[in-house]
N, CA, C and O atoms as CSV, one atom per row, in Angstrom:
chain,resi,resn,atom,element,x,y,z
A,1,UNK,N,N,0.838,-1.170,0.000
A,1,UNK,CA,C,0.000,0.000,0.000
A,1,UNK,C,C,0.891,1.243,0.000
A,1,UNK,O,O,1.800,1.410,0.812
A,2,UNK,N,N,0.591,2.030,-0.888
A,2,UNK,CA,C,1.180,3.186,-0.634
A,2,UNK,C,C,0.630,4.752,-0.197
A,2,UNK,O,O,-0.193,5.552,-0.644
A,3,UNK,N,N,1.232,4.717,0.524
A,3,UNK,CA,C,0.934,6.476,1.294
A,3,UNK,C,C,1.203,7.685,0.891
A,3,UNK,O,O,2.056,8.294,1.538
A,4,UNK,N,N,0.637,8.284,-0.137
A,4,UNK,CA,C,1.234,9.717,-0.265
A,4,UNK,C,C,0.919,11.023,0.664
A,4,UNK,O,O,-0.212,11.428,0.933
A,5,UNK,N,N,1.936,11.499,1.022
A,5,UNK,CA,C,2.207,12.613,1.652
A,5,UNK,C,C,1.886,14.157,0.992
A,5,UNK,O,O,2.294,14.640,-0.065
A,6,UNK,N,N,1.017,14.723,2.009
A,6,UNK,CA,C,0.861,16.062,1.646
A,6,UNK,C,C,1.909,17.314,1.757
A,6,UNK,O,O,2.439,17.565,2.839
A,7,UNK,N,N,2.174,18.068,0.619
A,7,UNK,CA,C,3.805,18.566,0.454
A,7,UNK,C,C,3.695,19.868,1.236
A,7,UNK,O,O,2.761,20.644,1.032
A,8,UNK,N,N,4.727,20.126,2.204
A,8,UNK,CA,C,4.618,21.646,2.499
A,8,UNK,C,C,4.464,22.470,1.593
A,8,UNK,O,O,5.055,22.558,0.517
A,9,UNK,N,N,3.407,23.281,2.159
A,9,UNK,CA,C,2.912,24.829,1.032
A,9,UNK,C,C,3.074,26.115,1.315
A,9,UNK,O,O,1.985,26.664,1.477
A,10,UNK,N,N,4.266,27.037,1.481
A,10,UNK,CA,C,4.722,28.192,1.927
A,10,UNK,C,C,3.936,29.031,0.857
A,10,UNK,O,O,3.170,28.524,0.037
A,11,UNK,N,N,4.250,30.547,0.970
A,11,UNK,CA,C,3.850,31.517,0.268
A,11,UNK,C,C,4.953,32.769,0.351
A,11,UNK,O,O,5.822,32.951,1.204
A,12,UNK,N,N,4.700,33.382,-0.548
A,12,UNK,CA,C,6.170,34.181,-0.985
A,12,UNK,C,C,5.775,35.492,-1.068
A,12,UNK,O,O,4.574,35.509,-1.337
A,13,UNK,N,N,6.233,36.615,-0.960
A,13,UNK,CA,C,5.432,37.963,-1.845
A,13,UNK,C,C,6.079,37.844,-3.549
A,13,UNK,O,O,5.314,38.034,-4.494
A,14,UNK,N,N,7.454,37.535,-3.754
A,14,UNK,CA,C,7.472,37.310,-5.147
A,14,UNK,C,C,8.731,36.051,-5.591
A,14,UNK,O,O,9.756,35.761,-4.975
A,15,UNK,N,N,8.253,35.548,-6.728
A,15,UNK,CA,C,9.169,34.220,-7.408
A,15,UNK,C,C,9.561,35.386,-8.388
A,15,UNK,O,O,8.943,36.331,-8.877
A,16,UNK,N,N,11.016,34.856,-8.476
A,16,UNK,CA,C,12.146,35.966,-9.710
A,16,UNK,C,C,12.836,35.062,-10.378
A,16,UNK,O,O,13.970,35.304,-10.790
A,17,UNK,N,N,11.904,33.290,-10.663
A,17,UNK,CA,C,12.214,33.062,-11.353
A,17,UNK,C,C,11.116,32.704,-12.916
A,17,UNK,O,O,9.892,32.805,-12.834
A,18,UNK,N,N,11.559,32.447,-13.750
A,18,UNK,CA,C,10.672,32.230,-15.036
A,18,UNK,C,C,10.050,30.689,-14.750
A,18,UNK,O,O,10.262,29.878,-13.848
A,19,UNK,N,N,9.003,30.661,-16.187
A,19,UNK,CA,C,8.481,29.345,-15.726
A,19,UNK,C,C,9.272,28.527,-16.893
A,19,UNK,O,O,9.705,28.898,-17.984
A,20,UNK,N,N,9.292,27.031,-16.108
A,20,UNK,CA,C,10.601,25.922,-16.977
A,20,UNK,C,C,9.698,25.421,-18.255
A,20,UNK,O,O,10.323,24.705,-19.037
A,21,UNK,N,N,8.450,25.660,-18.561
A,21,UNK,CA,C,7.565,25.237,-19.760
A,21,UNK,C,C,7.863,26.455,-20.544
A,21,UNK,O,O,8.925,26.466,-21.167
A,22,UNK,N,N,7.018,27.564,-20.610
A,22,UNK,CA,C,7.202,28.941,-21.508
A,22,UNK,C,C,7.973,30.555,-21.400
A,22,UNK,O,O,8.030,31.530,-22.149
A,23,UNK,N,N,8.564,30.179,-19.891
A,23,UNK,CA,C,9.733,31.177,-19.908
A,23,UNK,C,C,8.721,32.764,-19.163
A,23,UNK,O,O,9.331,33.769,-18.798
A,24,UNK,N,N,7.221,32.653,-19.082
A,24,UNK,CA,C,6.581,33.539,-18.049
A,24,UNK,C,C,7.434,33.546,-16.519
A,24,UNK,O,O,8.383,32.996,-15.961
A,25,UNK,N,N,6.468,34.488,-16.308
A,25,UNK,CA,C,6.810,35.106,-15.108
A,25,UNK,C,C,6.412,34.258,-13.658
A,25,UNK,O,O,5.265,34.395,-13.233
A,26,UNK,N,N,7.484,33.284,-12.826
A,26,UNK,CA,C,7.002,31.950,-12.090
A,26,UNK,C,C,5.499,32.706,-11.192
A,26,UNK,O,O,5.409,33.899,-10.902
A,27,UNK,N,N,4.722,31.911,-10.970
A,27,UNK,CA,C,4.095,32.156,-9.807
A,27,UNK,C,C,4.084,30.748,-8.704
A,27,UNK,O,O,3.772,30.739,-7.514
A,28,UNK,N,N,4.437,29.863,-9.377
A,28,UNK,CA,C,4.922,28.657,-8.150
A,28,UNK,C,C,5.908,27.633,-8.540
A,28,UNK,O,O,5.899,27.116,-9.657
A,29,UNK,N,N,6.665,27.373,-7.719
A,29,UNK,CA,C,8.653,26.701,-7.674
A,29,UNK,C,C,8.478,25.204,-6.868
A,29,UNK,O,O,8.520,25.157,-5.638
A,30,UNK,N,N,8.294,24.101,-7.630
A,30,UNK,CA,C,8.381,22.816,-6.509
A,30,UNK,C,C,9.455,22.486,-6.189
A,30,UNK,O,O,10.397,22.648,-6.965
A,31,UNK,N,N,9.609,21.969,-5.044
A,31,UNK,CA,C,11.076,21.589,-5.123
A,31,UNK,C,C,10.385,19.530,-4.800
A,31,UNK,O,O,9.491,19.191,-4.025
A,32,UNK,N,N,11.127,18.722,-5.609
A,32,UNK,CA,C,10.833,17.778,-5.908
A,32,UNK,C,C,11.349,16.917,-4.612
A,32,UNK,O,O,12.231,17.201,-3.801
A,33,UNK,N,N,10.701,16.043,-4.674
A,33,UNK,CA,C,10.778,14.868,-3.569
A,33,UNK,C,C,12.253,14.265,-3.907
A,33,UNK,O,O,13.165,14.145,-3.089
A,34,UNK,N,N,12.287,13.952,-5.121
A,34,UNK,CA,C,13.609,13.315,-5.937
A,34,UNK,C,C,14.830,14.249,-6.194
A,34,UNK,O,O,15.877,14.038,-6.807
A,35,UNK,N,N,14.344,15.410,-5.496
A,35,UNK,CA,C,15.640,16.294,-5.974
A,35,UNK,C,C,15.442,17.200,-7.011
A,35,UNK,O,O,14.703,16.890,-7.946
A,36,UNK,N,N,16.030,18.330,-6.970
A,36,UNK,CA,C,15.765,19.453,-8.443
A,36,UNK,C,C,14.387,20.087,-7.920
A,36,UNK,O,O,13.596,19.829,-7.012
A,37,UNK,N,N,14.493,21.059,-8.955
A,37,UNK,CA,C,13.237,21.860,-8.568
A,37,UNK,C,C,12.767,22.511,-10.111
A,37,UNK,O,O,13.498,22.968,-10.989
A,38,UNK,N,N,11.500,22.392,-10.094
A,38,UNK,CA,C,10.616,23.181,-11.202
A,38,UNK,C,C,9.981,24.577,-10.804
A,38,UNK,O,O,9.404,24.897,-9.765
A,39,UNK,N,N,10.180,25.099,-11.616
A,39,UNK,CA,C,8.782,26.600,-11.562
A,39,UNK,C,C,8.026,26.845,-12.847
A,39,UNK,O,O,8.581,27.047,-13.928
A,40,UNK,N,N,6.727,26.812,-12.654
A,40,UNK,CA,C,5.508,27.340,-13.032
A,40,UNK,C,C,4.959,28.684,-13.241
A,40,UNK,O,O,5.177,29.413,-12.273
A,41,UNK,N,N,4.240,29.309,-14.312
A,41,UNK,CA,C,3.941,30.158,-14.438
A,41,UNK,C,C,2.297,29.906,-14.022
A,41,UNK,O,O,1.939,28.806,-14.444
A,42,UNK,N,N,1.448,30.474,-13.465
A,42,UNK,CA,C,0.105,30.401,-12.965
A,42,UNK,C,C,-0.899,29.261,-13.991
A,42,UNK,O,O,-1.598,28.284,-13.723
A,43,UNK,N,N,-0.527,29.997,-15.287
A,43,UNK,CA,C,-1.575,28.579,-16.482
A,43,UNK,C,C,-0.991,27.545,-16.169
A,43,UNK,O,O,-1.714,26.626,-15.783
A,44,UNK,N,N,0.534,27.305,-16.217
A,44,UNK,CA,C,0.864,25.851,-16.399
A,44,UNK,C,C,0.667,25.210,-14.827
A,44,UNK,O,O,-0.089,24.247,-14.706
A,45,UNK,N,N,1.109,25.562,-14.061
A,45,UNK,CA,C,1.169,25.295,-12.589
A,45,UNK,C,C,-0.593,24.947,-12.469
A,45,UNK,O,O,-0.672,24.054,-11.626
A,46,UNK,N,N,-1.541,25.179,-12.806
A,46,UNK,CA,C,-2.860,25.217,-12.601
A,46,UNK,C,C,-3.120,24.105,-13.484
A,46,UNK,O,O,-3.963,23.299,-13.092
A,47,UNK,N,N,-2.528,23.886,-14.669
A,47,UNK,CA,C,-3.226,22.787,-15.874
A,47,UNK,C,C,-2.261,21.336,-15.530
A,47,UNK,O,O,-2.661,20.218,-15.856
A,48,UNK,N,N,-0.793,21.602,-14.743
A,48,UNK,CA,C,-0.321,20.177,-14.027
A,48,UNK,C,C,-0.962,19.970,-12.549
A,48,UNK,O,O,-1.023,18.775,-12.259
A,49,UNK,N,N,-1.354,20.665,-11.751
A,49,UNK,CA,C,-1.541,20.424,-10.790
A,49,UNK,C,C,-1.841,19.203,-9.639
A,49,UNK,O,O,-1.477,19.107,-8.467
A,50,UNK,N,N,-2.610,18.379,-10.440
A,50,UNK,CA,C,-2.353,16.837,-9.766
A,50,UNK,C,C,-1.108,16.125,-10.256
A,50,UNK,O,O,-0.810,15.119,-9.612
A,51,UNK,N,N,-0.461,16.394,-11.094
A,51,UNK,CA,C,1.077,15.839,-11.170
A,51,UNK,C,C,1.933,16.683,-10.249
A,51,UNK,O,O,2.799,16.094,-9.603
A,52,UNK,N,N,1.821,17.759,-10.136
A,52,UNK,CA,C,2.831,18.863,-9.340
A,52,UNK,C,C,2.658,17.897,-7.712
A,52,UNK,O,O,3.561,17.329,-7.098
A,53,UNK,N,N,1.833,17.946,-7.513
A,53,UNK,CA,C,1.013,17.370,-6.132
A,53,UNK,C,C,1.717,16.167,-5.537
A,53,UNK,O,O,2.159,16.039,-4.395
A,54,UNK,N,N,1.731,15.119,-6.776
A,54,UNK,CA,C,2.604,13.754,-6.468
A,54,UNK,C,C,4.134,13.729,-6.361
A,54,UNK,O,O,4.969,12.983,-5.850
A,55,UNK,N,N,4.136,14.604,-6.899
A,55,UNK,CA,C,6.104,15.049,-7.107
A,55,UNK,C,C,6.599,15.479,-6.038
A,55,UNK,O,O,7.682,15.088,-5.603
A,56,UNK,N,N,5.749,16.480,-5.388
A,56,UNK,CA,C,6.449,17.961,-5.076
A,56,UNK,C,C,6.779,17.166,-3.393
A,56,UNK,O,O,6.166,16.211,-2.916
A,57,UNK,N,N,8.184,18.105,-2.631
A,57,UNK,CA,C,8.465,17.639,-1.276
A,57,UNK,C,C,7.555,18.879,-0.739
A,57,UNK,O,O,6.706,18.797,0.149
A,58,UNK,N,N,7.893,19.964,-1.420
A,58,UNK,CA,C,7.237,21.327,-1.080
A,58,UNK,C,C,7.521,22.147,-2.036
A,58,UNK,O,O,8.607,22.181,-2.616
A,59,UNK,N,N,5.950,23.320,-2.408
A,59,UNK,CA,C,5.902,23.768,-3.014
A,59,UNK,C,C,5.704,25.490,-2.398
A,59,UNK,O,O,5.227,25.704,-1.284
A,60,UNK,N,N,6.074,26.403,-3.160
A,60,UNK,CA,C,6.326,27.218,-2.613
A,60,UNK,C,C,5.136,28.586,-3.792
A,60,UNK,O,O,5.392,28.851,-4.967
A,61,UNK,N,N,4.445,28.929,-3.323
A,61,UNK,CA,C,3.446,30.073,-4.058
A,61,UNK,C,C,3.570,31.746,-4.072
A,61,UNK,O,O,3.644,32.230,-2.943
A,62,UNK,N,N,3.601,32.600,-5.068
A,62,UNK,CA,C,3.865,33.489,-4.903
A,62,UNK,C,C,2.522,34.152,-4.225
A,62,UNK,O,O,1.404,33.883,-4.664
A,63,UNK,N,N,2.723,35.010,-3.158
A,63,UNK,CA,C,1.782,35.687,-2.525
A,63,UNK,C,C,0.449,36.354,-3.535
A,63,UNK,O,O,0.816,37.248,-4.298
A,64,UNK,N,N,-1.427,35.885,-3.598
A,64,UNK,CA,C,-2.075,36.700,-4.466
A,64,UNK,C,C,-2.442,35.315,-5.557
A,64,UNK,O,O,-3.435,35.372,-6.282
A,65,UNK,N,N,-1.409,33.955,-5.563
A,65,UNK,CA,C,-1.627,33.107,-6.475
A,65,UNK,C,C,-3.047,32.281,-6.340
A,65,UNK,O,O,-3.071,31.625,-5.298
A,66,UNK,N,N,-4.280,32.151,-7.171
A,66,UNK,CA,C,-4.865,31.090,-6.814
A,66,UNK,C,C,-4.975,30.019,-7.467
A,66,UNK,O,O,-5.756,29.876,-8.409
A,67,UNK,N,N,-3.943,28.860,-6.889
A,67,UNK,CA,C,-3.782,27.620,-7.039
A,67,UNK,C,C,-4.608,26.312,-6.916
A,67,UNK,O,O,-4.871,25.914,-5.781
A,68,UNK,N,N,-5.115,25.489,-8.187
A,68,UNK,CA,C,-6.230,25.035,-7.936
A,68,UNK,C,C,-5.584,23.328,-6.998
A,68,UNK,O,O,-6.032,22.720,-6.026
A,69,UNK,N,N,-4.582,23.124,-7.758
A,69,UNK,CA,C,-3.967,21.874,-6.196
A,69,UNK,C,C,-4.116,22.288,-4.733
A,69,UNK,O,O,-3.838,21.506,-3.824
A,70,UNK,N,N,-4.636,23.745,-4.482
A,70,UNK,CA,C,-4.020,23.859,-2.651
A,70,UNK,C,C,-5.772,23.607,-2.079
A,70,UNK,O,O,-6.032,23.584,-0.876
């Protein structure tokens, strides 16, 4: 049986980095269970969101974001 764990969810006033799909402006940064880290721009971060979810150790949101995984 396996157990998945719910990922810590901080909040930021701003991400200064781009997103790793289209190069926008991040509004949320996972940092992966496995190591490495992704960032999201609000569309993409919203249209992976149950994959972000299974991955993520913790994910981190820019302050104002509404995220449909949280």
């Amino acid at each position: 049986m396996t157990t998945l764990l719910t990922p810590e969810i901080t909040t930021v006033d701003e991400l200064a980095e781009r997103c790793d799909r289209c190069s926008a402006a991040a509004k949320l940064e996972v940092k992966l269970a496995s190591g490495g880290e992704l960032t999201f721009c609000g569309h993409h971060a919203n249209r992976h969101h149950e994959d972000i979810v299974k991955i993520a150790e913790r994910i981190i949101l820019e302050d104002g974001f509404v995220w449909t995984g949280k």
